[in-house]
Structures are given as C-alpha cells and as structure tokens.
VOVEXKOL-269558 format. One record per residue: residue in one letter; x, y, z of N, C-alpha, C in turn. Coordinates in steps of 0.2 Angstrom, whole numbers, plus 5000, padded with zeros to 4 digits. Layout:
VOVEXKOL-269558
AXYZXYZXYZ ...
end
This chain:
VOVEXKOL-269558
X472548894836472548904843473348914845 X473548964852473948974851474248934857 X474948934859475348894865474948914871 X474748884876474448864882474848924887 X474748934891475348994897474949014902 X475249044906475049054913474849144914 X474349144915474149224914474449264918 X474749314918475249354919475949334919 X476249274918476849274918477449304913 X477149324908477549324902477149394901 X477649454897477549504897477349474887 X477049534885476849494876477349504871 X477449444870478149454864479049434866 X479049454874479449454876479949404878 X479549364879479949294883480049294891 X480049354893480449344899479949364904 X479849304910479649334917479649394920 X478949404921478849474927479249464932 X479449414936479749394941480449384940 X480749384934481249384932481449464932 X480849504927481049594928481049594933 X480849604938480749624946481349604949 X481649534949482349524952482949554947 X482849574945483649604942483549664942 X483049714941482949754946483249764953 X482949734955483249704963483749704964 X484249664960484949674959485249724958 X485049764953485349814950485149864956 X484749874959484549924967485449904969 X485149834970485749834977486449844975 X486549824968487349844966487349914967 X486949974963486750024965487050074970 X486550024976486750044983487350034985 X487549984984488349954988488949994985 X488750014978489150084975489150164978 X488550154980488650234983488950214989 X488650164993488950165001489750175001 X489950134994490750134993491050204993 X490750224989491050324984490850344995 X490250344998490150385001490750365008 X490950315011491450275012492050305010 X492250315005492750335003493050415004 X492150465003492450535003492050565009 X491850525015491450575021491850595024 X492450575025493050625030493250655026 X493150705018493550725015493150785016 X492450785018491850835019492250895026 X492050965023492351015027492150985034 X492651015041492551005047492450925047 X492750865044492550805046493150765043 X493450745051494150715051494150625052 X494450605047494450525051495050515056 X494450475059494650455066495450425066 X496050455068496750395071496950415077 X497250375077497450365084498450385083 X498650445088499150485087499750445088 X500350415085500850365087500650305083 X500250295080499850215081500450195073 X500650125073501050095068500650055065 X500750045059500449985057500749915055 X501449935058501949865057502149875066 X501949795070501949805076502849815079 X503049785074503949775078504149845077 X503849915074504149965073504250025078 X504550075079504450125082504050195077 X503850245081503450275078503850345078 X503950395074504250435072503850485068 X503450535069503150565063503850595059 X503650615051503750635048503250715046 X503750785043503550835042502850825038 X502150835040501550845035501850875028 X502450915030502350945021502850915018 X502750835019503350785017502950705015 X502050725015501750675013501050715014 X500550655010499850705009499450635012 X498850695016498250645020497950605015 X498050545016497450485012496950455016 X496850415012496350345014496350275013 X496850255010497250215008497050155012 X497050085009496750085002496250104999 X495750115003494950135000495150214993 X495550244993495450294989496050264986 X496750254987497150224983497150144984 X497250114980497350044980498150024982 X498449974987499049994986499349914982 X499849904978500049864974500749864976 X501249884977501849914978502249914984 X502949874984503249914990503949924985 X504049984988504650034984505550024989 X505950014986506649994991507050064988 X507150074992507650154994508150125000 X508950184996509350165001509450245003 X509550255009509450345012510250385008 X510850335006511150385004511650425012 X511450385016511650415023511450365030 X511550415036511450375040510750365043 X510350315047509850315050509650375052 X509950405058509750485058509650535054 X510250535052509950575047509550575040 X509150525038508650505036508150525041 X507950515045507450515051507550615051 X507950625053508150685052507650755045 X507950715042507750755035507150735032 X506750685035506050675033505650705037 X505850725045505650785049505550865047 X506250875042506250945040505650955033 X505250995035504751035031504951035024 X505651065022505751095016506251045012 X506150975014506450915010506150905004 X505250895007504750895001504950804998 X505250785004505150695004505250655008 X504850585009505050565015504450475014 X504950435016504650355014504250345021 X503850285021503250255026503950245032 X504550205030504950155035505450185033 X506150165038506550175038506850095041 X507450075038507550015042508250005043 X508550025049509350035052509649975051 X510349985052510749905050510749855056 X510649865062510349815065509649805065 X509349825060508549795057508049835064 X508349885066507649925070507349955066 X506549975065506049985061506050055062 X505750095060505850165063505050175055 X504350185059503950225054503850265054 X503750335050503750395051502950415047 X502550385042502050405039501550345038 X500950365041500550305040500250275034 X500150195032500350175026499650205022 X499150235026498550285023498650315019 X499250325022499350415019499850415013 X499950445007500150455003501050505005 X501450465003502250485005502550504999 X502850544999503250564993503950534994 X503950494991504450434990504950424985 X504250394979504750374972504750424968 X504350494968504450534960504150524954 X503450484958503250494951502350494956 X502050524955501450544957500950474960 X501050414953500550384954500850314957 X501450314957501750254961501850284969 X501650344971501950384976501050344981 X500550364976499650344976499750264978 X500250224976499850154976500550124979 X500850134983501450104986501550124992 X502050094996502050095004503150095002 X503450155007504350165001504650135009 X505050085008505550085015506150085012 X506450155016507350165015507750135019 X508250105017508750075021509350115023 X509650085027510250165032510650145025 X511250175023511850145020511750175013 X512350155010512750205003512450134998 X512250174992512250094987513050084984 X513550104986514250084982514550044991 X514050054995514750005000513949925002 X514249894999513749815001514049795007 X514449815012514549805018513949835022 X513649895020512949945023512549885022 X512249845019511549785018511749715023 X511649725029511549695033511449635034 X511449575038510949515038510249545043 X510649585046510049595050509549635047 X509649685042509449745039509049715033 X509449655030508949605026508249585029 X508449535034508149495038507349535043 X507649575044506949645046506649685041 X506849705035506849725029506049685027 X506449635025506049565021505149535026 X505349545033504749535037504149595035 X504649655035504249705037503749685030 X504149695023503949705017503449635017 X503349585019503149505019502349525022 X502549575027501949595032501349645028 X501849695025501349745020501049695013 X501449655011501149625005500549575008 X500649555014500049515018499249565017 X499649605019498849665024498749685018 X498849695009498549715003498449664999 X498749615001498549554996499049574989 X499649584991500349614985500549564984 X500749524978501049464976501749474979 X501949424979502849414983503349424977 X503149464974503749454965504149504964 X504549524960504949594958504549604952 X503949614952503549664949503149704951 X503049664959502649724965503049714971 X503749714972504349744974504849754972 X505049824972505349854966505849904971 X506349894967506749984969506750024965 X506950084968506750164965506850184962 X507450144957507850144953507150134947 X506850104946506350054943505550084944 X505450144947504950204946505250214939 X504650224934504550264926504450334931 X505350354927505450434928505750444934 X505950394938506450414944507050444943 X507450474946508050484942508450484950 X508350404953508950384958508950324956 X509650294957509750244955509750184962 X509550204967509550154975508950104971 X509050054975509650014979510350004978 X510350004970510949994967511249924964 X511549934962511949864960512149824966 X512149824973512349774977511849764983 X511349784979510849764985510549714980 X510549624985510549564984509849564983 X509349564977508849544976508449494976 X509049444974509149344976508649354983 X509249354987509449334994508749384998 X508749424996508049474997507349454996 X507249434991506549394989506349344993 X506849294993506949244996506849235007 X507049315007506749315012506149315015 X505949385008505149405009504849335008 X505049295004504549245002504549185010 X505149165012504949145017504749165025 X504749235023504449275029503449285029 X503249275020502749285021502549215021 X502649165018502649095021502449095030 X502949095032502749085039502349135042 X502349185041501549205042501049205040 X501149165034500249165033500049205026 X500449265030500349335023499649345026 X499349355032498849385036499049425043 X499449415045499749455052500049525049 X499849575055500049645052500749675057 X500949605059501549615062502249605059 
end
C-alpha cells in the first residue's frame, strides 16, 4: 500500500504542490511585468515625436541660479532611470566664474559641468542632473555622474575659498542625498582621478580633508533627503 495523500495535490513523482506551480508562476508574471513597465518607463519619451515633460529654468539644487548651457555641450537623458548616477566629479574652471559660464554657453567648446560654484559660494547650474554633461572625458563616468567646477587656478589655493568650500560641500551633500552616493572619495572624486582624463584639477591644493568633512557634515544635518 502506498503513502495516503490528498487527490489532486501533488502532481506524480514530483513533490511539489499544484498551488505551489500556480504561485510562482504568479510571481514570475509579476516580476515579468514590473520589468517591462521599467524598460517601457525608461524608453517612452525616446519614442519619435514624444518629449519628456520639464519645466524651462527648473534647478534641481534649490540655492542655485539657472543658466542653460549650449545643447552641443551635453546630451538629453533620463537620468537616473536610464543612467544610474554614483558620482560627483570636482573641476576647477582654469579661469574666471564667467568665463566658465561663458564657454559652456559657446557651441564649439564640446564641454560643460551640471554647476559651477563662484568664490563667494553662488551656485550657477547650467545642465539638468537628467542630462548627460560632458565633463570628465571619459564616456561612462560623463553617463553616471553629476561635474561641479569651481571659479579659480589649481596653482593659486588662495582661489578655494571658505565660502566656495562651504557652498561647494552643501550642494555635493544634496546630490549624494537625492542618489543615495556614499559620502567617500570613492564616489567623490576629481577629474584628475577619471581613467583617461588628462586634467589634473583640482590639483594638489585643493583640501580634500577639510572638503569631505564638510560634505560629511552638511549631509549629516540634512538628513541626506532634501534636494536643497
């Protein structure tokens, strides 16, 4: 005689409940689904005649001012949904606030960072962190990072400001908030430190101590959730 069992339960040989196949089927539907809703999320504004919705001037650091930068000085994304971002990149402009501002305006520069940030620590964005900026020089760190340049020469450390730190560090504390970017110098770097860069900013006097320390206390008292 054989072991006693519930008729229908058990398919023959198998061991495993019909109610068992039925529910992981079910699951495997729903993960399924929740992967195409992602891909289709991802690529419906890339579909001809279909723009995603922004709003003209809009910043996504609120202390900043809004400046566009030249379209042939960064490429439309969707960021993070199509790139993930991990990264903020530190650039020093090599010059003055305007004229950075200036030449990520002109067309035929072929470069231009999300921020700019002057020595009295005013903000100035010029490309939305959606959007893919050509920055670091290297494609895929350009796909997964957000680049803020600072006004000033990397040979004069009188151009690195307190104020220029101090606003600097909030803005970067804000970004690492809004992607969940660790607070570390592994996913805040300068551009020196892009594979294949071939600039050397910030430079040897830009105080990466006294800089971390701010990002770290700046994202501390917010939380590392305000997009301010």
């Amino acid at each position: 005689m054989g072991t006693k069992g519930t008729t229908g339960a058990k398919g023959p040989g198998t061991g495993i409940s019909r109610r068992s196949v039925l529910i992981g089927g079910a699951v495997t539907a729903v993960g399924t689904a929740a992967l195409a809703r992602d891909r289709l999320k991802r690529a419906w504004w890339r579909l001809p005649g279909v723009e995603k919705p922004r709003t003209p001037g809009q910043v996504d650091y609120a202390r900043a001012e809004w400046t566009a930068a030249s379209p042939s000085n960064w490429r439309r994304a969707d960021r993070p949904d199509d790139y993930g971002i991990d990264r903020v990149v530190i650039h020093v402009t090599q010059g003055s606030f305007q004229s950075a501002v200036k030449v990520f305006q002109d067309p035929g520069h072929g470069a231009a960072a999300h921020y700019v940030v002057r020595k009295d620590g005013h903000v100035r964005q010029m490309i939305r962190e959606l959007d893919v900026a050509f920055h670091a020089g290297n494609r895929s760190y350009n796909e997964r990072s957000v680049g803020i340049e600072h006004e000033g020469f990397v040979d004069r450390p009188q151009d690195f400001t307190a104020a220029m730190y101090g606003a600097s560090a909030r803005l970067t504390a804000a970004i690492c908030g809004r992607y969940g970017i660790p607070v570390d110098r592994e996913h805040i770097i300068g551009h020196v430190e892009v594979p294949g860069a071939d600039h050397t900013d910030p430079g040897n006097h830009w105080d990466w101590d006294r800089y971390m320390k701010l990002v770290r206390a700046a994202a501390s008292g917010t939380g590392r959730k305000t997009a301010s």
